[in-house]
N, C-alpha and C positions, 0 to 999 in steps of 0.2 A: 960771595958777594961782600962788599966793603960799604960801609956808610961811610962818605964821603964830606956831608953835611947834614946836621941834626941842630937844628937854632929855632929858639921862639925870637919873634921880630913884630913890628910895627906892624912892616908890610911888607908882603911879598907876588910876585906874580914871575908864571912858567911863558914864555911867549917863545917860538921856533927854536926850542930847546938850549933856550938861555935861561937863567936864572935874574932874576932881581931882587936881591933881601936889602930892605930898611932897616935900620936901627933895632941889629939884636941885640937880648936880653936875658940874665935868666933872675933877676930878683925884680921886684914889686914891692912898692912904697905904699900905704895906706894909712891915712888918719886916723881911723876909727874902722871895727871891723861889730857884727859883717860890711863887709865891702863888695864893691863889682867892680873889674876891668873891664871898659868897655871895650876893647876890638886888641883880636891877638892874632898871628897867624905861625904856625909850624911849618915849617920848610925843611926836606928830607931830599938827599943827593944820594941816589946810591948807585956804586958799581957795578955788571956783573960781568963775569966770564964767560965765553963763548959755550962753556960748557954747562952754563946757569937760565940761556936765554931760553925763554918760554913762558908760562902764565906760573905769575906765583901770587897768592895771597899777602893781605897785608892787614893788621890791625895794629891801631895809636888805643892806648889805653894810659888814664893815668892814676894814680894813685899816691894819698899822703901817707903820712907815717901809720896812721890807725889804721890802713888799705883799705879805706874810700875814695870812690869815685868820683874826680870832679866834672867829669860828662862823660855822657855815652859811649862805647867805645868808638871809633871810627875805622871801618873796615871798608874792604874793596878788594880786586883785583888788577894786577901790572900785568902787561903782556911783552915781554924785553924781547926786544926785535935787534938784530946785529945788522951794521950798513958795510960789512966787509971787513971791521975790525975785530982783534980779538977782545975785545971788550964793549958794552953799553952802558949809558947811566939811563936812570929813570927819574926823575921826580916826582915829588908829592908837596903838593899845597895846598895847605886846608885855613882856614880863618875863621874864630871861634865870638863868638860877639858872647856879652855881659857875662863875663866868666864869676864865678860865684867865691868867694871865700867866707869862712866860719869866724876864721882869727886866722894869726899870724903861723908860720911852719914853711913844707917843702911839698911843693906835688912834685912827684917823679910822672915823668914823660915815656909811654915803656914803646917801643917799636919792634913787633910781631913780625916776621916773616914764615909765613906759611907753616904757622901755628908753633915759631921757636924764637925764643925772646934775643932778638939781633942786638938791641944797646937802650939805655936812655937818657936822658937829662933831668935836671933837676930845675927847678924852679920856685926860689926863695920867695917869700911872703912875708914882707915884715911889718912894724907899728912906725911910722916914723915922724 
């Protein structure tokens, strides 16, 4: 399997397996901390091979440099179904409201596939 697309964004929405992302990101401007971001969404594209297709688990987990949690982790299950090709994508769109910050730094974005750490992103936090 390949991750294809991994972006925090505005906005995003999965409609008859099209993608729509708004105005990705990976840093954050704040006045004064603590702070909140109000509305974020994570958009995840992934590939698989004909030889991948079946039910596989997923967890979004993130973590900053002290490895604290900035929310919950987010898990689920994909079920990759092939329409004749040798390959499928799957999506995942999650949208996180009043995201919390202590002070400035990085949350790493970590994306889990059936309990093996696939890739992540980073997401800067700064004073500005």
């Amino acid at each position: 399997m390949k991750t294809e697309v991994f972006t925090l964004c505005d906005f995003a929405q999965e409609n008859g397996g099209k993608l729509t992302i708004v105005g990705t990101f990976d840093t954050i401007i704040a006045r004064d901390f603590p702070c909140v971001h109000p509305l974020l969404s994570i958009v995840i594209r992934m590939r698989f091979d004909i030889w991948e297709f079946g039910n596989h688990t997923f967890r979004i987990e993130t973590r900053d440099l002290d490895g604290e949690a900035s929310i919950e982790p987010v898990t689920g299950t994909i079920d990759v179904k092939g329409v004749g090709n040798a390959s499928a994508v799957s999506h995942l769109v999650f949208s996180i409201s009043n995201l919390k910050f202590r002070n400035n730094g990085v949350v790493n974005f970590v994306l889990y596939i059936d309990d093996r750490e696939l890739t992540s992103i980073p997401l800067y936090v700064r004073k500005g």
